[in-house]
C-alpha positions as CSV (number, residue, x, y, z in Angstrom):
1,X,61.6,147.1,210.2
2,X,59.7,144.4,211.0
3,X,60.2,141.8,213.7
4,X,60.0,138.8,210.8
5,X,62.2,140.9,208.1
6,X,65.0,141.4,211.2
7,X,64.7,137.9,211.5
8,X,65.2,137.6,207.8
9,X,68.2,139.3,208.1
10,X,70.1,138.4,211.0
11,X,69.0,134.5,210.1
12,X,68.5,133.4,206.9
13,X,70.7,135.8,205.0
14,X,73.4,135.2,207.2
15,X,73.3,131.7,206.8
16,X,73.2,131.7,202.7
17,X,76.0,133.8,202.4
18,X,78.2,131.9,205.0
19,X,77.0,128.5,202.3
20,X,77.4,130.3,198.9
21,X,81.1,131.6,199.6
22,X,83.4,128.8,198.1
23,X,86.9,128.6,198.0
24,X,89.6,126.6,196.5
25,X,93.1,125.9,198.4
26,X,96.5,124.2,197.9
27,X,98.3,123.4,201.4
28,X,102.1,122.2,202.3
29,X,102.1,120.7,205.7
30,X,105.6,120.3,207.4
31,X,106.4,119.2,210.9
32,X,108.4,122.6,211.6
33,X,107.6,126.5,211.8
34,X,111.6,126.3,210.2
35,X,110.9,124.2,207.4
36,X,107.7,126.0,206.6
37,X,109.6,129.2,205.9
38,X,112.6,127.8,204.3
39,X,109.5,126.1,201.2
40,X,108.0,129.3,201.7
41,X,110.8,131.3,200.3
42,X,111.9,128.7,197.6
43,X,108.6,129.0,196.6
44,X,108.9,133.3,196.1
45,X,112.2,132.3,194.6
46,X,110.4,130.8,191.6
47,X,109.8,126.8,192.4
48,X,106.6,125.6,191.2
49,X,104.4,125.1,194.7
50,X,102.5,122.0,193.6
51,X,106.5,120.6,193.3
52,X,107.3,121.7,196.6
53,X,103.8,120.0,198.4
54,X,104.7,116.7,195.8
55,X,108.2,116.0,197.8
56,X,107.7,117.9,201.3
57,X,104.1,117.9,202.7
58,X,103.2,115.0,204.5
59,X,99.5,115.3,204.1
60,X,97.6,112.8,201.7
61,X,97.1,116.1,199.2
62,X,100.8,116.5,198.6
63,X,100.1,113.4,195.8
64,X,97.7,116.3,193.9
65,X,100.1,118.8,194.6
66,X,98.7,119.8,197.5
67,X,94.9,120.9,196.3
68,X,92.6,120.6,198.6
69,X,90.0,121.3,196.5
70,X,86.2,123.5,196.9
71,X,85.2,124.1,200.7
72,X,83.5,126.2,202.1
73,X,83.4,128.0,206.0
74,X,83.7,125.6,208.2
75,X,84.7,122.4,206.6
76,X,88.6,123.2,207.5
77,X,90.5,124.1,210.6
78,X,89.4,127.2,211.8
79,X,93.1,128.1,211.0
80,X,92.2,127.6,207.5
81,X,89.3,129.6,207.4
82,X,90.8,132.7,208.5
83,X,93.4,132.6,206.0
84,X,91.2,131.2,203.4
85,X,88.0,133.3,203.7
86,X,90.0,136.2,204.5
87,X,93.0,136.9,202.7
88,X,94.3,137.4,199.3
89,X,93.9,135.0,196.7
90,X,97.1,133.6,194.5
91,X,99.5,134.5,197.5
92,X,101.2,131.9,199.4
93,X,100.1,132.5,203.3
94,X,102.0,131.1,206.4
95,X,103.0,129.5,208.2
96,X,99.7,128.7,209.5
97,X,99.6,126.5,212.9
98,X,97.2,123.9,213.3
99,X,97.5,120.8,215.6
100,X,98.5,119.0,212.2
101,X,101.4,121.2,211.8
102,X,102.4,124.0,210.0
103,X,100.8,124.6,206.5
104,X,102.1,126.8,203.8
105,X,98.5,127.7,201.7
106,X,97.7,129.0,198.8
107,X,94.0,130.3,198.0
108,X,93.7,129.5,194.4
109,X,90.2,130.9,193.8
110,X,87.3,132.5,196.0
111,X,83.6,133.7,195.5
């Protein structure tokens, strides 16, 4: 291979993956790890999340349910990206600990 295709590929294709993925997230932020899990399981017990974020999460978001909208790598908590960019979509993850608090999130789409 040449030295400017290497380049091409440890560089440049790197970098327009890393901006083309996309992903679309609902969070529930709660000052407790306890808390978290008690909405988590309410939650697998059939309440609607964006409910849940509405009269628990003390974030801003909780007025939109929760949505958090498009992002992609790096515009969130690094927290958030591992769970975001990395684990399965339409599942509620967490907790998740971030100096905010703990999240309960949802990855509602991802490409």
């Amino acid at each position: 291979m040449t030295p400017q295709k290497e380049y091409y590929r440890k560089n440049i294709k790197l970098s327009q993956e890393k901006f083309m993925t996309r992903a679309s997230a609902r969070h529930i932020l709660v000052s407790s790890e306890e808390q978290c899990l008690a909405l988590k399981e309410e939650i697998q017990n059939g309440r609607d999340f964006a409910e849940v974020a509405k009269e628990h999460s003390s974030c801003p978001s909780s007025r939109q349910g929760g949505d958090l909208g498009s992002f992609g790598p790096g515009q969130m908590v690094p927290e958030f990206d591992k769970v975001v960019f990395n684990d399965e979509v339409g599942q509620v993850h967490g907790p998740v600990k971030t100096q905010f608090g703990y999240h309960l999130l949802e990855i509602t789409e991802r490409s």
